[in-house]
TORTORDREN-848317 format. One record per residue: residue in three letters; residue number from 0; x, y negated, z of N, C-alpha, C, O, CB in turn. Coordinates in Angstrom, 3 decimals. Each point is the difference from the previous one (the first is absolute). Glycine has a CB too. Example, Ala and Ser with C-alpha at 12.3 -4.5 7.8 and 13.67 -1.06 7.14 Angstrom:
BEGIN
   marvo   mikol     n.east    n.north       n.up    ca.east   ca.north      ca.up     c.east    c.north       c.up     o.east    o.north       o.up    cb.east   cb.north      cb.up
     ALA       0     13.190      5.690      7.800     -0.890     -1.190      0.000      0.900     -1.200      0.000      1.036      0.019      0.665     -2.928      1.154      0.581
     SER       1      1.542     -2.223     -1.966      0.820     -1.190      0.060     -0.770     -1.090      0.730      0.509     -1.108      0.169      0.675      1.736     -2.314
This chain:
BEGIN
   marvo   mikol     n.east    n.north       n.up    ca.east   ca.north      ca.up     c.east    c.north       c.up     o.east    o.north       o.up    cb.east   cb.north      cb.up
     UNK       0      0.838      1.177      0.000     -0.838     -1.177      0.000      0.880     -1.236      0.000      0.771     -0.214      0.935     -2.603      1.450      0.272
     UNK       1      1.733     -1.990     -2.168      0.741     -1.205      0.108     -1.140     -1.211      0.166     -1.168      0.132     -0.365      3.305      0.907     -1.152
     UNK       2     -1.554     -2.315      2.171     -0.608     -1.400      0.481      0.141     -0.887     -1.348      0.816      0.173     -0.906     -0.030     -0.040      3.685
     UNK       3     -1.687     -1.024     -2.692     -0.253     -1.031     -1.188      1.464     -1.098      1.186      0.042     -0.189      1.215     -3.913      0.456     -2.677
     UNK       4      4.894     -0.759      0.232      0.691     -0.457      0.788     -0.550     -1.232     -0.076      0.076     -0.496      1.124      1.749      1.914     -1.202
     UNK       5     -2.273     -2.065     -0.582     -0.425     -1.999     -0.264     -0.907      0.418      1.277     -0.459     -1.129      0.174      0.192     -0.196     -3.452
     UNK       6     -0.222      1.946      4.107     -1.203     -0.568      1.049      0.368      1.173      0.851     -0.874      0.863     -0.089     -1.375     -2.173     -1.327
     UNK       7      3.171      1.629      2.161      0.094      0.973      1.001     -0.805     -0.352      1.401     -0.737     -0.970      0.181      3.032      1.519     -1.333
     UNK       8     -1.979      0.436      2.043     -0.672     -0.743      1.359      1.207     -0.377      0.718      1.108      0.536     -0.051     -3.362      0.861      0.388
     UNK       9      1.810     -2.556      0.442      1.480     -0.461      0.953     -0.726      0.380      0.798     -1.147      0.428      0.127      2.680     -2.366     -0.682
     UNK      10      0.046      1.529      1.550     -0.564      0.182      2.139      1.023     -1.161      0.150      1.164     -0.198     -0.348     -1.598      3.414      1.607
     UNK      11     -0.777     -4.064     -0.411      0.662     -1.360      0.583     -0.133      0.100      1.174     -0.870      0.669      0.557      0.488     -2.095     -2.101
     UNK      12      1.576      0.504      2.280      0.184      0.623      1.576      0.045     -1.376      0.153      0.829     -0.663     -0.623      0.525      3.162      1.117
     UNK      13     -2.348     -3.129      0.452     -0.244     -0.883      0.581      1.020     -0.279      1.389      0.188      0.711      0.987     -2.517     -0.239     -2.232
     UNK      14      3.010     -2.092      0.795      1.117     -0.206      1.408      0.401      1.339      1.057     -0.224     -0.081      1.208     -0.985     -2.459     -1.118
     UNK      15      1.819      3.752     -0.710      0.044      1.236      1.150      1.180     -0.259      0.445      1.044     -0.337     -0.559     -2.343      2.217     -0.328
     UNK      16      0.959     -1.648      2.157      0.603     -0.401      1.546      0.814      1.082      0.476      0.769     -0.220      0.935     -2.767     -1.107     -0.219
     UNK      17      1.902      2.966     -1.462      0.782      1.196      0.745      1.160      0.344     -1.280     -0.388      0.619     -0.991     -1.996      0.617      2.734
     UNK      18      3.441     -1.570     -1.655      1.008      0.707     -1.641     -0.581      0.999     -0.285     -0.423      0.255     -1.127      2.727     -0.670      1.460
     UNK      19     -2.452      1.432      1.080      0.250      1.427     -0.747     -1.582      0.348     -0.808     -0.344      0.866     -0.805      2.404      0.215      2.991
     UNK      20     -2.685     -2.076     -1.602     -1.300      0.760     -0.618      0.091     -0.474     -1.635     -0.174      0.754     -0.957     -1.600     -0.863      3.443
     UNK      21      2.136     -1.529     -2.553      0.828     -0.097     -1.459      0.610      0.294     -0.632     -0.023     -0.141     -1.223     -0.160     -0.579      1.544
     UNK      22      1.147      1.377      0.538      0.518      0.830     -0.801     -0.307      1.758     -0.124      0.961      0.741     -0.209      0.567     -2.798      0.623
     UNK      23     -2.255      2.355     -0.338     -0.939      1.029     -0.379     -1.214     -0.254     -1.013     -0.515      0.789     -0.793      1.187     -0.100      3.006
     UNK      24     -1.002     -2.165     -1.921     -0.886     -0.040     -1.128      0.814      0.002     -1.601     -0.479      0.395     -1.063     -1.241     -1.782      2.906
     UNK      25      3.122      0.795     -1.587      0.651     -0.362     -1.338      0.718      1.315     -0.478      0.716     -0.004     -1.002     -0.327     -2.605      1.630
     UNK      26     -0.632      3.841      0.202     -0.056      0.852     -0.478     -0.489      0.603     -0.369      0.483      0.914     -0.668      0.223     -1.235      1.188
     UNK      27     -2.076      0.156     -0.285     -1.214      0.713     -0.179     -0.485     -0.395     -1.531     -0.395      0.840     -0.808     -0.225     -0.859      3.546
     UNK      28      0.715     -1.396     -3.002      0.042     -0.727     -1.904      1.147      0.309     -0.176      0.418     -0.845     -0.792     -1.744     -1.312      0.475
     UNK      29      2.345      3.031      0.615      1.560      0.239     -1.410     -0.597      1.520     -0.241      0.286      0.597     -1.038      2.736     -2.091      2.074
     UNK      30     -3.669      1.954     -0.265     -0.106      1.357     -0.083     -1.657      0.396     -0.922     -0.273      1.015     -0.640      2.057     -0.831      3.300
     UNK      31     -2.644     -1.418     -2.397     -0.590      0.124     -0.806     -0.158     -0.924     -1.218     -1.104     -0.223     -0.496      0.491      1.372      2.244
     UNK      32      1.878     -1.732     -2.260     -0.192     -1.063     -0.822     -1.259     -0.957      0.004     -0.845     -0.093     -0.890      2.216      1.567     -0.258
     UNK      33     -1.325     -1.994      2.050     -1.097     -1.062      0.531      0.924     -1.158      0.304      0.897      0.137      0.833     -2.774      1.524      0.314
     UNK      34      1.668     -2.917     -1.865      1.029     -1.069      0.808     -0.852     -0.440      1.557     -0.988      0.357      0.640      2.122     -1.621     -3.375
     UNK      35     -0.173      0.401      2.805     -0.161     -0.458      1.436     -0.191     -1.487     -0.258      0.406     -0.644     -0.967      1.110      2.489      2.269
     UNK      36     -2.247     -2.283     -0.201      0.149     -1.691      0.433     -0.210      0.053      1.332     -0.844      0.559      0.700     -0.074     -1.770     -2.707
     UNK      37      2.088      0.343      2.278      0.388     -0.686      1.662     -0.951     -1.241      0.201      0.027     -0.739     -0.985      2.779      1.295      0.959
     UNK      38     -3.229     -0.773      0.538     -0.643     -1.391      0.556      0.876     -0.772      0.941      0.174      0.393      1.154     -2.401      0.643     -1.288
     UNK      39      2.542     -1.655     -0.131      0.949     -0.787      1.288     -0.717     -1.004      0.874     -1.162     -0.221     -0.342      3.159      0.298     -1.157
     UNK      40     -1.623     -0.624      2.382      1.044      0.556      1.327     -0.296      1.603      0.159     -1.138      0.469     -0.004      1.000     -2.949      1.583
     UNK      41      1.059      3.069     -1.470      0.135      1.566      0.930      0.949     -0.484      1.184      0.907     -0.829      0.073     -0.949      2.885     -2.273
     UNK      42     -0.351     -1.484      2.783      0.790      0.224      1.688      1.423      0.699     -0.027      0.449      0.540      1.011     -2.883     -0.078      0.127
     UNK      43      3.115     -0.497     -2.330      1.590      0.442     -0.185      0.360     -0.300     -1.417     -0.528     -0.350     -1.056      0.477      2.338      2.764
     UNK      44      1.269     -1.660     -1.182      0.849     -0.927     -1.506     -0.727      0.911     -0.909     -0.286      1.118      0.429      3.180     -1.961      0.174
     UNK      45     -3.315      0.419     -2.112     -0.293      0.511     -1.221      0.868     -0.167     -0.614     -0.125     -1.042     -0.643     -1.680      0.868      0.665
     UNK      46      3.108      0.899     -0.275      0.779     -0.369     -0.822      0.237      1.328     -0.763     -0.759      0.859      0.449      1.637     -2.882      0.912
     UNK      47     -0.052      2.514     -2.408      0.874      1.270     -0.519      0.465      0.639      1.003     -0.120      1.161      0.392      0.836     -2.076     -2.251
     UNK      48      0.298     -0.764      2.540      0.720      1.173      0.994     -0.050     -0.192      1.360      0.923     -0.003      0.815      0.603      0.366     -2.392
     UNK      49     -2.867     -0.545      1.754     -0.478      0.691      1.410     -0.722      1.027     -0.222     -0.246      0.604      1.044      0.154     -2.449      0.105
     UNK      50     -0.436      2.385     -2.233     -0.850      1.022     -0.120      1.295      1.253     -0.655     -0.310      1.148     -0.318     -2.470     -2.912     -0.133
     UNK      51      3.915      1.319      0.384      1.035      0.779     -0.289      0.828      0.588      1.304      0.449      1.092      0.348     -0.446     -2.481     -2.543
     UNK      52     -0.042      0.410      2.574      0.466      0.128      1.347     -1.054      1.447      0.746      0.357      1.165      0.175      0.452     -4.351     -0.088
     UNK      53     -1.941      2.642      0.173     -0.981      1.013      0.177     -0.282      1.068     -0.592     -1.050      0.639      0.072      0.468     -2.076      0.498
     UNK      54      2.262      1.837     -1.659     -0.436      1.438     -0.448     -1.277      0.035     -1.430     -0.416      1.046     -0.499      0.946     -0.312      3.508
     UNK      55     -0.956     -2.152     -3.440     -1.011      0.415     -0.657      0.871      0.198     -1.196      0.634     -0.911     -0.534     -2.764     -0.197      1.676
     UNK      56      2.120      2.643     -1.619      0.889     -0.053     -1.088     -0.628      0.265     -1.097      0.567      0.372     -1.027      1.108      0.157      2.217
     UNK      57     -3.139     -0.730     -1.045     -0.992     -0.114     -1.189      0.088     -1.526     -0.358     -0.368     -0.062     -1.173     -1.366      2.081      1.937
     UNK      58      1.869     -2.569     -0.571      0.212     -1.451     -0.433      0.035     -0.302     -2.021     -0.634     -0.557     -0.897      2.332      0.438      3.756
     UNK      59     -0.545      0.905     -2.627      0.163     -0.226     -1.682     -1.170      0.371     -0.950     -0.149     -0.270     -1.191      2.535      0.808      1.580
     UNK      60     -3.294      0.262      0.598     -1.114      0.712     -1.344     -1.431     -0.552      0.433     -1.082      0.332     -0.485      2.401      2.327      0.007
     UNK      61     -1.051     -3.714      1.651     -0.923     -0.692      0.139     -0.855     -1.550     -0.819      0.630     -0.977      0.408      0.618      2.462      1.422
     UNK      62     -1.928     -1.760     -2.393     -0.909     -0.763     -0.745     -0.097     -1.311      1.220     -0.968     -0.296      0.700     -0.510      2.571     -2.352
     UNK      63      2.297     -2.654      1.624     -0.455     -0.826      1.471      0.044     -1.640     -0.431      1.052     -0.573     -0.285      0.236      2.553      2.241
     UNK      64     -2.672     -2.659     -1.952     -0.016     -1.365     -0.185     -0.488     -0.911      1.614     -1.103     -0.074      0.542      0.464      0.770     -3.514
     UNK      65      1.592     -1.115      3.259     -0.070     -1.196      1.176     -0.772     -1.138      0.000      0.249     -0.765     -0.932      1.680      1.311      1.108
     UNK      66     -2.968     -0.958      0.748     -0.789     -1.343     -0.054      0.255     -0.900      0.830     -0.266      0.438      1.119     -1.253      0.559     -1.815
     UNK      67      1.927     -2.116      0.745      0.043     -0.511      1.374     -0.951     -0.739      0.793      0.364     -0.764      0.895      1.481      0.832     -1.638
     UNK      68     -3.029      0.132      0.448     -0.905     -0.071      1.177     -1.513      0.252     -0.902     -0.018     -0.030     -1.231      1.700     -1.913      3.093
     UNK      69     -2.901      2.187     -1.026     -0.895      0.798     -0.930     -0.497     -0.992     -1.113     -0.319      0.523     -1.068     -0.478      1.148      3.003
     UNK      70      0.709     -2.784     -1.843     -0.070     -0.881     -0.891      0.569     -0.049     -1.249     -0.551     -0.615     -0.912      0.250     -0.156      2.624
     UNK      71      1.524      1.450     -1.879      0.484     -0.020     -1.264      0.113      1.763     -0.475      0.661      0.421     -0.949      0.743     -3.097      1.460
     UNK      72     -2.182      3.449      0.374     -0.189      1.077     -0.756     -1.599      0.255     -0.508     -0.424      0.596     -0.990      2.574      0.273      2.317
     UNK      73     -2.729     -1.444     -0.428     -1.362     -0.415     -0.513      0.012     -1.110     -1.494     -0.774      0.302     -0.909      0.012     -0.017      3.804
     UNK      74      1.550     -1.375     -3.039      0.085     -0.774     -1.208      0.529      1.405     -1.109     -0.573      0.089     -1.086      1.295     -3.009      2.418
     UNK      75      0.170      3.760     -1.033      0.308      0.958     -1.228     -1.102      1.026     -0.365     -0.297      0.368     -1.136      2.700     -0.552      1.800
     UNK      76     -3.060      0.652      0.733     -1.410      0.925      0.268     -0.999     -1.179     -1.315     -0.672      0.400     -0.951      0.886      0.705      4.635
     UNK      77     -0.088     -1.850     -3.468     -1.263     -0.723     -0.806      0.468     -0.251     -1.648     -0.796     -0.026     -0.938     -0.065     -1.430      3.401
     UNK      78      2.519      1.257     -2.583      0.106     -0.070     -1.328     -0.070      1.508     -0.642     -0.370      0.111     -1.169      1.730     -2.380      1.495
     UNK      79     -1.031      3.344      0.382     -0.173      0.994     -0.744     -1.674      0.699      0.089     -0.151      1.073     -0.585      2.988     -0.852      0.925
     UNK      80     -3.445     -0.525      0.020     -1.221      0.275      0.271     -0.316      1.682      0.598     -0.688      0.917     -0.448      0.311     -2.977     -1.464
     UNK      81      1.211      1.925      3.078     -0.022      1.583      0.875     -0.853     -0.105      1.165     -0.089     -0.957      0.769      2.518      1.598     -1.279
     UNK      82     -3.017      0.413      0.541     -1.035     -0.003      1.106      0.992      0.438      1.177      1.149      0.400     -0.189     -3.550      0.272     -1.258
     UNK      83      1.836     -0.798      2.576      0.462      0.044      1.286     -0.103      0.677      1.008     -0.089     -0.783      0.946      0.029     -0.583     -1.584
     UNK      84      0.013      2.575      1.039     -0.726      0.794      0.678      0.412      0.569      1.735      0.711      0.988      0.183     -1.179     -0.517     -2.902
     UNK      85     -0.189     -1.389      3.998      0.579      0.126      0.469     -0.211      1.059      0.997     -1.112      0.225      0.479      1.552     -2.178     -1.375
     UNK      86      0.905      2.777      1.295     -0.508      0.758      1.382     -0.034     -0.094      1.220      1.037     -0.088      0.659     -0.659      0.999     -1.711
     UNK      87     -1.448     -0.912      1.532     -0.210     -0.557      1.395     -0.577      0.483      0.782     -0.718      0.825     -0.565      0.842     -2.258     -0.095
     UNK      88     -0.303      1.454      1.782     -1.247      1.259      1.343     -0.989     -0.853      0.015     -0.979      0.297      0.685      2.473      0.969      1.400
     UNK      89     -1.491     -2.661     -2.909     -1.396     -0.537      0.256     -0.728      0.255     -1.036     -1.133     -0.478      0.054      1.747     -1.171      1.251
     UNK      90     -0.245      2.474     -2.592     -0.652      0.077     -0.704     -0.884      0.723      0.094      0.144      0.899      0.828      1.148     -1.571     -1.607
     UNK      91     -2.367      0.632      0.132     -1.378      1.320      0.004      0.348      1.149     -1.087     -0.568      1.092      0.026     -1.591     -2.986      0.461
     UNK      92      2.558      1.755     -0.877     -0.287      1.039     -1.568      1.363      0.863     -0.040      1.030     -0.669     -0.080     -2.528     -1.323     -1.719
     UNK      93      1.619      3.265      1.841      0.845      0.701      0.278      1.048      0.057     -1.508     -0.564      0.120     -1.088     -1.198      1.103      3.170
     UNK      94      3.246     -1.316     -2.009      0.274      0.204     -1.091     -0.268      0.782     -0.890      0.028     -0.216     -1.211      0.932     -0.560      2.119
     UNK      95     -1.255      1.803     -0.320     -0.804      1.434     -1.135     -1.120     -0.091     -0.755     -0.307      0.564     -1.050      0.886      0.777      2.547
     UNK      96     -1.173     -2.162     -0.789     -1.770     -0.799     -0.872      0.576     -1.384     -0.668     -0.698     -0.771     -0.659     -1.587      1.466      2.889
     UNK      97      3.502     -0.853     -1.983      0.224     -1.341     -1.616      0.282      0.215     -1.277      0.285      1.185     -0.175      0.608     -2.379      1.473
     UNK      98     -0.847      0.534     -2.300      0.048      0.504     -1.512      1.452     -1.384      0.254      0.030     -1.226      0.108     -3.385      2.358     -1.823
     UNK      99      4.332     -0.035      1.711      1.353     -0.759     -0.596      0.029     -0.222     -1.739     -0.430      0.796     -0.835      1.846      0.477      3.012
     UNK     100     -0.950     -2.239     -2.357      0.115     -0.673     -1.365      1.117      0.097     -0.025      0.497     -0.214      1.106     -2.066     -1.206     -1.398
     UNK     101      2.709      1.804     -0.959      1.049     -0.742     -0.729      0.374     -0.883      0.121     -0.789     -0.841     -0.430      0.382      1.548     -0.549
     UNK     102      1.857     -1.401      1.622     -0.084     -1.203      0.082      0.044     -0.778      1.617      0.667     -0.895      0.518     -1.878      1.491     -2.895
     UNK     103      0.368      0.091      2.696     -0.326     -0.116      1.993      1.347     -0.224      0.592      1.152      0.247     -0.355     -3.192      1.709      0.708
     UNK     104      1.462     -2.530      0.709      1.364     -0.316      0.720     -0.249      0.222      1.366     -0.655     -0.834      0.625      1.468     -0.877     -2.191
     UNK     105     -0.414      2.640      2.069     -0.137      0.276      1.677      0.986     -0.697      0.862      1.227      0.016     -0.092     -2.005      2.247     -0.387
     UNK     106      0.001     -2.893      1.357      0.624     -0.717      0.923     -0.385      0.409      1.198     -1.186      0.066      0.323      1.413     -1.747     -1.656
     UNK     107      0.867      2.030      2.189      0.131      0.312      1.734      0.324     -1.186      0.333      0.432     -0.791     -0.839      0.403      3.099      1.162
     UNK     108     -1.039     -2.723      1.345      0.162     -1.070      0.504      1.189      0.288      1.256      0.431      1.150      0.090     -3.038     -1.971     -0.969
     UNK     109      3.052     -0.092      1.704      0.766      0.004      0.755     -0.298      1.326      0.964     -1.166      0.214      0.334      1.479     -2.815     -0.798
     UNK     110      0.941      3.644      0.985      0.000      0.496      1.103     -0.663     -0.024      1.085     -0.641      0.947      0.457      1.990     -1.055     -1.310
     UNK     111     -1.157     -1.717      1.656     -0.489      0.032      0.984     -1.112     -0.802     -0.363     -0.406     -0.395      1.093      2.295      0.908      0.274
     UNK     112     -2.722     -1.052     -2.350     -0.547     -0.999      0.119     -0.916      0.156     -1.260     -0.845     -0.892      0.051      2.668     -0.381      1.374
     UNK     113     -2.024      2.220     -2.771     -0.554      0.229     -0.741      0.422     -1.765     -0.669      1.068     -0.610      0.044     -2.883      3.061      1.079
     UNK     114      0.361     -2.882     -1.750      0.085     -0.870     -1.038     -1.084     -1.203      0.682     -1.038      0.525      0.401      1.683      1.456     -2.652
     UNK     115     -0.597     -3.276      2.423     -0.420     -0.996      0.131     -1.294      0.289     -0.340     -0.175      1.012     -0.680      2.106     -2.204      0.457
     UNK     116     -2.927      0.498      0.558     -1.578      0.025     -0.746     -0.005     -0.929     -1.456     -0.786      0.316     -0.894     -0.527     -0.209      3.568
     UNK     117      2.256     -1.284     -2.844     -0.119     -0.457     -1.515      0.622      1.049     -0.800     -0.620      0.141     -1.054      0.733     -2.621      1.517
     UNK     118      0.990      3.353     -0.341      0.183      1.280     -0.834     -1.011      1.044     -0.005     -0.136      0.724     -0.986      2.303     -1.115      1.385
     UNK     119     -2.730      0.488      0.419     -0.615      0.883      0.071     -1.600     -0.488     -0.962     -0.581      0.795     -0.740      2.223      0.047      3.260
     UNK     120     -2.036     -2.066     -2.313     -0.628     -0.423     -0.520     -0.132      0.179     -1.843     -0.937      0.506     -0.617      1.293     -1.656      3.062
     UNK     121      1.236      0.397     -3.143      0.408      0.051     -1.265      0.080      1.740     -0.439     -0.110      0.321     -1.183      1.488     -2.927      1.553
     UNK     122     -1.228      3.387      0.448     -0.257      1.267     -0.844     -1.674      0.119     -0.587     -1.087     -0.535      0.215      3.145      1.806      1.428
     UNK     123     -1.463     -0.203     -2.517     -1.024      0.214     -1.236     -0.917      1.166      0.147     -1.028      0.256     -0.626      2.717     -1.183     -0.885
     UNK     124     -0.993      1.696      2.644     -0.614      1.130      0.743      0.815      0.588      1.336      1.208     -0.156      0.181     -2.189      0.723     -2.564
     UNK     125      0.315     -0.047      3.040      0.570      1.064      1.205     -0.300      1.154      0.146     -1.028      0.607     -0.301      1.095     -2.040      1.330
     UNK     126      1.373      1.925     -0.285     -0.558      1.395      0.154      1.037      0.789      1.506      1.085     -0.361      0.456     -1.845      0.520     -3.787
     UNK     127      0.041      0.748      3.659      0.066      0.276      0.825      0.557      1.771      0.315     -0.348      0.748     -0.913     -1.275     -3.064      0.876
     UNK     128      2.191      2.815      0.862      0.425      1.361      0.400     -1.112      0.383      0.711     -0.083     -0.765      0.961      2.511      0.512     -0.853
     UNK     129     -3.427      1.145     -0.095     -0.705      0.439      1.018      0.559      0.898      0.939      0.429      1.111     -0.310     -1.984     -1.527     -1.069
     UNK     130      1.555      0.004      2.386      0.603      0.439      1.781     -0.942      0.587      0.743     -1.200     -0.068     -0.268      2.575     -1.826      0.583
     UNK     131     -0.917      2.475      0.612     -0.586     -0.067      1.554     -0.727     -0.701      0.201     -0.453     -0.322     -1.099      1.867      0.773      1.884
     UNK     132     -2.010     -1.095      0.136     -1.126     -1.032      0.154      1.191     -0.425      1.750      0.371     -1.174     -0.017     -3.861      2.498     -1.596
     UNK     133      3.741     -0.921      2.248      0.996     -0.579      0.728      1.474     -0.502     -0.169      0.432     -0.703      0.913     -1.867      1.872     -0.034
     UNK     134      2.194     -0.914     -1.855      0.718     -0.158     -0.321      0.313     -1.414     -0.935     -0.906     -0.226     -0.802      0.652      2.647      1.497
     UNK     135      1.155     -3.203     -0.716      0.225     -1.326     -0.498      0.667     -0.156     -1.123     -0.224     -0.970     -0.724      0.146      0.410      2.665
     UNK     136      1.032      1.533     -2.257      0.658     -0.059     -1.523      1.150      0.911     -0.329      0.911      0.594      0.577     -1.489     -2.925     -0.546
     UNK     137      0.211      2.194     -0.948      1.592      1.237     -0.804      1.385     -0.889      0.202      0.062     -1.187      0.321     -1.563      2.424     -2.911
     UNK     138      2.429     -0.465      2.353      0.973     -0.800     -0.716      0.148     -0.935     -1.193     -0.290      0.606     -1.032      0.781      0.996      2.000
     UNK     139     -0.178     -2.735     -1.164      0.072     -0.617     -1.377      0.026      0.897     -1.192     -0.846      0.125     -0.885      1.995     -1.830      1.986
     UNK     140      0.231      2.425     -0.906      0.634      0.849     -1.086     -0.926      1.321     -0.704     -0.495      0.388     -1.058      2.769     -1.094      2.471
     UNK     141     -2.131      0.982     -0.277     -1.312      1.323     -0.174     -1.707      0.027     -0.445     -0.670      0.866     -0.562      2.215     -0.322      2.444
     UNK     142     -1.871     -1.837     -1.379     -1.186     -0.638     -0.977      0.098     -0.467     -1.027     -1.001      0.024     -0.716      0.292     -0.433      2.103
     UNK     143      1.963     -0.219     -1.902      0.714     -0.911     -1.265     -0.184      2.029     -0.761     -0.517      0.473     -1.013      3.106     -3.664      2.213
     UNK     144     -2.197      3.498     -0.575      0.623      1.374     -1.245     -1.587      0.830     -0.211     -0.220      0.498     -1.104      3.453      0.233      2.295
     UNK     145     -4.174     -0.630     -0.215     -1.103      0.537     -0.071     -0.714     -0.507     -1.292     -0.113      0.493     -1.122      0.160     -0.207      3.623
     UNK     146     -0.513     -1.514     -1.908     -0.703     -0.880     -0.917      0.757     -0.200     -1.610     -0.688     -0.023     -1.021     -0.158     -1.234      3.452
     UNK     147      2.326      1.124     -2.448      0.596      0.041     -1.842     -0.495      1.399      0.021     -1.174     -0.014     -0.370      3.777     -1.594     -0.211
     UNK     148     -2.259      2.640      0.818     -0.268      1.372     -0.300     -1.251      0.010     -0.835     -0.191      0.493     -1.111      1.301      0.359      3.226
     UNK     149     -2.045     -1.619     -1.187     -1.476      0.190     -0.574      0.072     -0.826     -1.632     -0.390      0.447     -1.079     -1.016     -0.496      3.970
     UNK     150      2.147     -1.494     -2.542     -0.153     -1.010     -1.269      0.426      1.018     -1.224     -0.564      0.422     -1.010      1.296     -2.988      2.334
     UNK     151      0.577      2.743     -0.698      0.773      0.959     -1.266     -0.581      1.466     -0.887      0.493      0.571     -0.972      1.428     -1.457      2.603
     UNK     152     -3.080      1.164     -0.885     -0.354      1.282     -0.280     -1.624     -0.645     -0.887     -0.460      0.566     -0.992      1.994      1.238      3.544
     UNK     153     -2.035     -2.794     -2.043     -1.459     -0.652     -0.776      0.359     -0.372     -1.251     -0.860      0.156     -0.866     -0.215     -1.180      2.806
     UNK     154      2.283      0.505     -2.313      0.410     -0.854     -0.750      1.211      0.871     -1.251      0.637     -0.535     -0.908     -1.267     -1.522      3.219
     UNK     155      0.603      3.309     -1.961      1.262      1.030     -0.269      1.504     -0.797     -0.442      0.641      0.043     -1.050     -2.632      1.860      0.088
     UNK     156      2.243     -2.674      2.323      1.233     -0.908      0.133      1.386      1.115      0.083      1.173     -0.301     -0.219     -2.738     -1.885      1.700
     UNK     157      1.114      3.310     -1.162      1.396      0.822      0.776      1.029     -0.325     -0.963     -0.228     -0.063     -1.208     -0.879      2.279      2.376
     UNK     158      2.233     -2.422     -0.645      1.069      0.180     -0.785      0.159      1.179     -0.895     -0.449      1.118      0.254      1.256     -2.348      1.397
     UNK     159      0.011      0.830     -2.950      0.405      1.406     -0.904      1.397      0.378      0.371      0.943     -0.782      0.126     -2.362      0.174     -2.265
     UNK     160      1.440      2.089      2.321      1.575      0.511      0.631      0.901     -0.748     -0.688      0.044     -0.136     -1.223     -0.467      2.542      1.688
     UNK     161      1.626     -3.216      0.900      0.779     -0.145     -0.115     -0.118     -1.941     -0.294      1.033     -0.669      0.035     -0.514      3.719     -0.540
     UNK     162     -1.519     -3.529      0.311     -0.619     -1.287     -0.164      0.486     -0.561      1.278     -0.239      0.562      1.069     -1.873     -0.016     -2.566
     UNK     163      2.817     -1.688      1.403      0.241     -1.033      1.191     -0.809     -1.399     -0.193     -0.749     -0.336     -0.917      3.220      1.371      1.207
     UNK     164     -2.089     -1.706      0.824     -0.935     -1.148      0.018      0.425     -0.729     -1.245      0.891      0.375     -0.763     -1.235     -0.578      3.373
     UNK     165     -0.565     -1.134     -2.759      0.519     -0.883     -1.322      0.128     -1.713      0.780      0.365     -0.961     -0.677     -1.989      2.765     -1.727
């Protein structure tokens, strides 16, 4: 199965506050040829080589475009005309009951703090992990990878053997 490359799905990581979970997500798009977008401020250096430093030695096969604050990834969100899709525990609608589109762009929000209500607002949809009913939340990473799993599989995004990011 190969991906339409002009409209893949991204995963945007909203200002994240933990490396390692960033850097698990930026492994998680080299491995599935999915680029990445950083939202800035994050809560640690974003550089090559702090995420080198940290061993991320997926780096090179990572798709990774930097924003520096949501304002100017939202101005690129609007020139390319990508929908927005965000995941959140406040959402109602379980990711499994959404119709991912081509193109989509999944966005996780901060570690400790998820996503502001005006971000949360500017998304185009939400979606959600269904849990426990006591329980408060997954890991970033592990919901980031749940939820692409699903995008990638609606959309037949999977990478073709041996396909790296672009």
């Amino acid at each position: 199965m190969t991906r339409t490359p002009s409209a893949p799905v991204d995963l945007a990581l909203y200002q994240p506050d933990i490396p390692q979970n960033a850097g698990t997500l930026l492994r998680l798009t080299a491995c599935l040829a999915v680029p990445a977008h950083i939202i800035e401020p994050a809560g640690f250096p974003v550089s090559d080589r702090a995420f080198r430093r940290a061993g991320m030695d997926y780096l090179d096969h990572v798709a990774l475009t930097r924003h520096a604050a949501w304002s100017a990834f939202e101005n690129w969100r609007a020139a390319a005309g990508r929908r927005l899709v965000l995941a959140t525990t406040r959402a109602a609608t379980p990711y499994t009951a959404f119709a991912f589109r081509t193109g989509d762009i999944l966005l996780v929000g901060r570690e400790s703090a998820g996503v502001p209500d005006a971000v949360h607002a500017a998304a185009d949809a939400a979606v959600a992990v269904p849990m426990a009913p006591a329980l408060r939340s997954l890991n970033v990473a592990v919901a980031a990878a749940m939820i692409l799993g699903e995008a990638l599989r609606q959309t037949n995004g999977w990478p073709a053997a041996g396909e790296t990011s672009r």
